[in-house]
Structure formats: structure tokens, C-alpha cells
N, C-alpha and C positions, 0 to 999 in steps of 0.2 A: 411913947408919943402918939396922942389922938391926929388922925389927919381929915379934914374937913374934904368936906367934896372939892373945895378947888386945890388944895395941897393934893389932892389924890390927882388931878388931872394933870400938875404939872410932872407928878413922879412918871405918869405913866406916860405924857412924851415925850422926856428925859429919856425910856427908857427904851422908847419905840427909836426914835434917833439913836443911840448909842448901839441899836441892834442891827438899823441898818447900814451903818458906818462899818461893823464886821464885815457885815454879809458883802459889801460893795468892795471891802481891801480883800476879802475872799474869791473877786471875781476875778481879782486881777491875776490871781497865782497861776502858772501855769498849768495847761488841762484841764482846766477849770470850764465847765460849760459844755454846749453840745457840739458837736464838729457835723457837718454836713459835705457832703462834696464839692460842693460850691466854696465850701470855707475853712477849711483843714486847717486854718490858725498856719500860726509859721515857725512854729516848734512842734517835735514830737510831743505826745503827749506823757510818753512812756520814756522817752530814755533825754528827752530837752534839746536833743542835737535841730539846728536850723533844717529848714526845709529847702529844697531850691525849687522854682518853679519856670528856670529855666530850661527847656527840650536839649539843650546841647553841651549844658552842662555835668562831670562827670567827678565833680570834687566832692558836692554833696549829693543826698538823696533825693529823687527829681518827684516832684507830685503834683497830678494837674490839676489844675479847679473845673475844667469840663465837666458838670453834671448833668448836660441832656443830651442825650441820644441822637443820632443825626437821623434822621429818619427818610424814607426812601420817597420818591416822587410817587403822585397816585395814593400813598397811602393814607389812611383813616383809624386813627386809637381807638382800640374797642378796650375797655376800661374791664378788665375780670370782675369774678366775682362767684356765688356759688350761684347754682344752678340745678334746675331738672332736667337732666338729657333724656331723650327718649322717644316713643310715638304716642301721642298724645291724639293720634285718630286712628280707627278700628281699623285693625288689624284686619283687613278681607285677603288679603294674599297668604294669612297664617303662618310668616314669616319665623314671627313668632323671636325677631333676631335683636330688638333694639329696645328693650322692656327701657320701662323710666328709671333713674336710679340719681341720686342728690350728688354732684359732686363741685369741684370748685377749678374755676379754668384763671390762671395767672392773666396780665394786662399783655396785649400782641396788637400788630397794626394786620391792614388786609385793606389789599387793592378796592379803590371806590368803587371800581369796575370791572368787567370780565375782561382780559384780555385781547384786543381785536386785530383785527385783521391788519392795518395798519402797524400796531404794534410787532407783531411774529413779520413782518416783512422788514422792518428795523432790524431785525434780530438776524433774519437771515443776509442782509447785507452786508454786516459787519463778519459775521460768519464766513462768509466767502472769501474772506482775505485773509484768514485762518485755516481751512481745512479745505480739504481736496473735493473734486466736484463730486466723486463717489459720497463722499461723507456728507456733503451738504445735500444732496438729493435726499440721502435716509431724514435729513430733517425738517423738508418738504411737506407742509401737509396734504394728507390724501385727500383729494378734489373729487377721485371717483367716489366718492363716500354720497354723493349727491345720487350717483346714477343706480337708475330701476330698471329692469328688465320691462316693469309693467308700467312706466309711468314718464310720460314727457319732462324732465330735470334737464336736459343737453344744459339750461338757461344758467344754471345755476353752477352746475359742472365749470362751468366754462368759465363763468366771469365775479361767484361769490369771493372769490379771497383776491383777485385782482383788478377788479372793477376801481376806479375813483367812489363811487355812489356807495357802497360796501366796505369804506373804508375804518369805519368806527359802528361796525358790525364785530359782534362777536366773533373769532377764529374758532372753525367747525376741521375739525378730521384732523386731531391732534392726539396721540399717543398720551400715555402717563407719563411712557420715559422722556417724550419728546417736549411735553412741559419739564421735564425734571431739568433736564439738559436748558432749557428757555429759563430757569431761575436759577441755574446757577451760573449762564453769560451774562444777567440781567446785574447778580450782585458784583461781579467783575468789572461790567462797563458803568455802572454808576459810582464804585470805590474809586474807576481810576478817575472820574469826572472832578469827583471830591479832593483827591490829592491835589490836579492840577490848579482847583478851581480855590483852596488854601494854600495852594505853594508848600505842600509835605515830602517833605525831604523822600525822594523814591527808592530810597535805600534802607527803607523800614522796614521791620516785619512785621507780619501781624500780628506778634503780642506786643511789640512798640504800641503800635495804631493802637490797639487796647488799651493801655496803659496810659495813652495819652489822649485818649477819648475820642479817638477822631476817623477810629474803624469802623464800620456798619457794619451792620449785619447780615445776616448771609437771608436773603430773598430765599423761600421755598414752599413749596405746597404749604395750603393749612392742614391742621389735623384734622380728624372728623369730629373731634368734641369743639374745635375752636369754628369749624366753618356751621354746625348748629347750633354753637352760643351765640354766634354774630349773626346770624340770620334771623333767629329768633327773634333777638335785641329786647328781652324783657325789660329792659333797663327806660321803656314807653312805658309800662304799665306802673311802674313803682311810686309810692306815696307814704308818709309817715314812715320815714326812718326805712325798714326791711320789707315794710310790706307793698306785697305786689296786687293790684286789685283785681285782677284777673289773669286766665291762663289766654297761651295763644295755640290755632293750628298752624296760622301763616304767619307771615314774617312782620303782619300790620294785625289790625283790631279786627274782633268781628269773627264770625263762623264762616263766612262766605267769602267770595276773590270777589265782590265789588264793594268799593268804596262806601263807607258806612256814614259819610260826615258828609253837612252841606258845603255849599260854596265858601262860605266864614270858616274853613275849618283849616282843609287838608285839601282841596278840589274838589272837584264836581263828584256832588255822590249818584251813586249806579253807576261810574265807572269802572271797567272791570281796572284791576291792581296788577295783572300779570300776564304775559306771553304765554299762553297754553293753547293748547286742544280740548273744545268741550266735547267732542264726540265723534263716533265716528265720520269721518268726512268734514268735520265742521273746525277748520284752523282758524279763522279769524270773524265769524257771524255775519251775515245779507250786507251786502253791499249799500252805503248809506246809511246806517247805524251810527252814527259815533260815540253811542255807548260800550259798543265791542270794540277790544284789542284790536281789529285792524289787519292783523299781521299772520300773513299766510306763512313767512319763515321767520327764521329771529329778526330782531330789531335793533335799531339804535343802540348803544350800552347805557344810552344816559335816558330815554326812554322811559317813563313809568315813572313813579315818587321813589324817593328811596327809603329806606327803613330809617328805626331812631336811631340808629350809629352812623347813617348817613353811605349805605351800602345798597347801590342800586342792580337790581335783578337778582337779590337773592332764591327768589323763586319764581321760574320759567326763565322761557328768553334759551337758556340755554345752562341744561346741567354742567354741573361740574368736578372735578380729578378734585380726590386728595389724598393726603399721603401714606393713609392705613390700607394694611393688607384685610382682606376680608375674613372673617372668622365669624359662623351666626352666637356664639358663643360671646363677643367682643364686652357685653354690656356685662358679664356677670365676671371676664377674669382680669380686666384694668383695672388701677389704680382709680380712684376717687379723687386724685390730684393730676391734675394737666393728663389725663389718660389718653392713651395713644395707643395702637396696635403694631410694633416696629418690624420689622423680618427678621423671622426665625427666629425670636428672641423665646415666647413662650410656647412653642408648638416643637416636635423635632417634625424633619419638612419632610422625612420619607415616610413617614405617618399617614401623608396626607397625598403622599402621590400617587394614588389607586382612586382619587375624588375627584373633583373641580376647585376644593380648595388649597391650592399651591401659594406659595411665597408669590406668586404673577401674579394674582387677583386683585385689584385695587378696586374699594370705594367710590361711587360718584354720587352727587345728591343733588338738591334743587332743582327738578322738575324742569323741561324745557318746552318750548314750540310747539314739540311732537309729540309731548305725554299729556295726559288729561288731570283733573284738579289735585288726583291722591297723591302725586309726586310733590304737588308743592309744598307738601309740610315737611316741613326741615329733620322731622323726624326720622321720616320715612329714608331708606338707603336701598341700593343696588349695587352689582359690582362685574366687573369685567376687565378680561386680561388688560395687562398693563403696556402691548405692544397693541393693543387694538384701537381701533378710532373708528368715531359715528358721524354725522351731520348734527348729532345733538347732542356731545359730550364738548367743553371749552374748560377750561381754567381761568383762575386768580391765582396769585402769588400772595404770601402773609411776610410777616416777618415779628420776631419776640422782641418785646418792650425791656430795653435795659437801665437798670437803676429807678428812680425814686417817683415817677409819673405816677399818676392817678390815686398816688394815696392823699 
């Protein structure tokens, strides 16, 4: 049988309907399709039994549809991705410790801002209803951290972390442990906020709360690969798909800490972009300038623009702790995935106790007040005992992205 062109049209959507007629009673069959956490369907997929989705139920198997992550106050999604770690400005100190190297940092959040004085005074208040006054004094920050043998501070000694006016000033003379010990009260008093604040049964444990979506995540130092991939924030520069149209030194556009864009942009250009030291003696530029910083100590936390992840003071203002032990070696023996430097994992530590590099040496990075421009590239790292505290070391807390964001 010859079929004309309109016999041919009606066989072929005779045949287009009859296909999707399958395909449609094929959608119904159990397991059929995609499951996401949001929609887990109400059968196994695997074995047909019902699902329960109710928390207190114990006949069937209980499964939650929570699929987003509660995330902690202050914080900011920094979206992973691969990345150039490294220093990416000349080397003049011949450190020689942080070469470039391609690797890929997972999706993590991280405080909008440095940590302030305000903040760690929260923390030790609640503290004090917890531990003895010996223990809360060790968690005290060191105020003499201001004082000089050669220089009039009494000012600062006295009233930077208790003043009102200082309040939402970065926290100065703070330990690495004593940040470490401040994010792990920080994940405590926010999970129990959370319970009380969804009525969670307080008889859970934490793999319940897991299980049932409704646990956070434990606050903690960033890494150093995550606190120079958020600082960076190349994820400004990117265009067509992968590509990025330029590199950065600082954590904004431009070879220079002032402002590169007019009024129509970003702010007023020739403003400087950061809390530094340009020189000896010179912390904030002639008085009546308002094109310089301003700022003989730290400043404000909200202060300055904040980078494309929307993270204000990643560079100056005030460096900051995180959670790798120091190693000059670090860029050539991590992982190329989420790399981190942990204690005593890849070193054995009496190896190294005849040196300055001990399992006590932590990391601090981003440039502050008291350093001059080379600190501000996120590149660039320094490192000191982990009991030690400056008038220009502060912290942020991070915390890891769980489940299916940012893809």
C-alpha cells in the first residue's frame, strides 16, 4: 500500500499519541522518575513498602522532606567551585610557601563579618553561667595586647572592647583556641535557639536532628583554602560560561587598594577599599582627606564595600585565625579537593619539635590596620602560636553547605 503525504501524517500521529500513552502509564509505575529530597515519593523505590513522614512514628520507616539546610545567623553562601590558590604577588619575603596550584573548594557559608567586640561579650556572658571564674577569665581577651612600652595606648587598653562606641569593632587579643572554644559555644547556643524556636522534641540526638533535618551545623574556623577562595570571590570576574576575564591581587578589581570605578559604579573612585597601613607611621593619611581610610585603628565591621560574595573586610581592618596548622610545604602536600592542613595528620610532630613548626602554629591571613598593602592579598599567609593574641589578629566563623544548594 502506497501512503500519500497525508496518510503518512496521520500514521505518524497515530503513532506519536500511542507512544506517549506508554510513556505516561510508565510514569505511573512505582520508582519511576527522579526523587529529590524534597520529594522522596511515598513508596520505596526499592523494596514498595510506604514511607512515614511522621517524626514520632515507629511502625513505619520515617523520612523527612527537609531539603535545605538551616543556616546560622550572619552567615553568607559562598557558592564552590574550582579555583587558583596561591600568591599571585611577588614574593619579596621569599617565603616561597603558598606557590599557585588549581584546586576545587565545595559550597560553605562564612560570617558577613569579622567577629566583634559586642559579639565575644555575648558569648562571655552566657559563659559565665557555665564555668568557674578561673575558666572564664582564660577566655577573656587580652586588652594588654594594645599596651607599648614606647607608645601612649593606655586609650585603647582601657576602653577598645568595652567601650559602647566599640561595639561593632572587630574583637582584637583573641587566641586561636579561644576563637575555637567561641564557635563551638556559638553552634551550641544557636541549635538550642532552633529547637526551642520549632518546638524539637529535646530528647533528640544529634543523628535524630540529622536525620530529620533540622540539626545545624557545627560553626567553626574556615580553612585556609575556603577563607582565600571567599576572599578572592572570582566568581566577580566570571563571563561566558568558565571564563574568568581577569585575575585578582585583592579581594575587589584593579592592581591597586583604591577604588577603580566611578560614582555610576561601585562608589566613589580613589577611594581607598581597605583598613591598612601605607607606611611607616602613616595609619590612616593628613587629616581632611576623605579619600583615605581614615582609620588610625580598626573600624566598623560593616565599613568599606564588601566583596562579590558579599564578605566585608576580607582584607585589612583586621587579620584573621584559621584552622590549618602551618606547614611552608602546605601547597605541594594537600589534597586538590577542599585541602586543608589537620594536626598531626601528615607530619609525625616530633619531627618537627627541634623548629617553630609544631602542631601550635596556626595560620592568619588578610592583612589588617597595622600591616601595609602586601598582606592584603589573600594569597599571602603568616602564622603564630595558637595561644598567642595581637591587637591585629580577629576571626570569622564558616560553616559546610549540606545537601543540594548552589547546584
Amino acid at each position: 500500500m502506497r501512503l500519500n503525504n497525508k496518510s503518512w501524517g496521520m500514521w505518524t500521529t497515530a503513532f506519536l499519541l500511542v507512544s506517549a500513552t506508554v510513556l505516561s502509564s510508565c510514569n505511573k509505575t512505582p520508582g519511576y522518575g527522579r526523587r529529590t529530597a524534597d520529594k522522596p515519593g511515598k513508596k520505596s523505590a526499592t523494596t514498595g513498602a510506604a514511607f512515614s513522614f511522621e517524626e514520632n512514628d515507629s511502625t513505619n520507616f520515617f523520612v523527612s522532606k527537609r531539603a535545605e539546610q538551616i543556616p546560622g545567623p550572619n552567615l553568607k553562601f559562598v557558592q564552590g567551585g574550582r579555583t587558583v590558590l596561591g600568591s599571585q604577588e611577588e614574593d619579596i619575603m621569599a617565603f616561597r610557601d603558598n606557590l599557585e596550584r588549581t584546586v576545587s573548594i565545595a559550597n560553605f557559608y562564612m560570617d558577613e563579618t569579622e567577629i566583634t567586640n559586642n559579639d565575644y561579650r555575648e558569648f562571655l556572658f552566657d559563659m559565665k553561667k557555665k564555668v568557674s571564674a578561673d575558666s572564664l577569665l582564660k577566655l577573656e581577651p587580652s586588652e594588654a595586647v594594645w599596651a607599648s612600652a614606647m607608645s601612649f595606648n593606655d586609650l585603647y587598653q582601657s576602653y577598645y572592647f568595652r567601650f559602647p562606641g566599640f561595639n561593632f569593632y572587630p574583637v582584637a587579643g583573641v587566641s586561636w583556641k579561644q576563637a575555637s572554644v567561641y564557635s563551638k559555644w556559638r553552634t551550641d547556643f544557636v541549635q538550642d535557639l532552633v529547637r526551642k524556636e520549632r518546638g524539637i522534641d529535646s530528647s533528640f540526638t544529634k543523628v535524630q536532628l540529622i536525620e530529620r533535618g533540622v540539626a545545624m551545623a557545627d560553626f567553626r574556623l574556615p580553612n585556609e583554602a575556603e577563607w582565600e577562595y571567599a576572599a578572592k570571590a572570582m566568581i566577580g570576574t566570571q563571563y561566558l560560561d568558565e571564563n574568568q576575564e581577569y585575575g585578582r591581587i585583592y579581594p575587589w578589581d584593579g592592581r591597586g587598594v583604591r577604588n577603580p570605578y566611578n560614582v555610576k559604579r561601585k562608589g566613589k573612585q580613589g577611594d581607598f577599599l581597605a583598613n591598612f597601613k601605607r607606611g611607616r607611621g602613616d595609619y590612616a593619611g593628613i587629616s581632611g582627606n576623605q579619600r583615605n581610610d581614615g582609620d588610625i585603628l580598626p573600624t566598623n565591621v560593616y565599613d568599606m564595600a564588601p566583596n562579590d560574595f558579599g564578605l566585608y573586610h576580607m582584607a585589612g581592618n583586621m587579620n584573621e585565625w584559621v584552622y590549618d596548622i602551618y606547614r611552608p610545604m602546605t601547597f605541594q602536600d594537600s589534597d586538590d579537593l577542599n585541602p586543608m592542613r589537620k594536626d598531626g595528620v601528615h607530619d609525625e610532630e616530633e619531627n618537627y619539635e627541634t623548629s617553630l613548626f609544631t602542631d601550635q602554629i596556626r595560620v592568619y591571613k588578610g592583612g589588617s590596620w597595622k600591616d601595609v598593602a602586601y598582606w592584603l592579598a589573600p594569597g599571602t599567609r603568616r602564622f603564630m602560636h595558637q595561644d598567642s593574641a595581637t591587637n591585629h589578629i580577629g576571626f570569622r566563623c564558616a560553616m559546610i553547605s549540606i545537601g543540594e544548594k548552589g547546584k
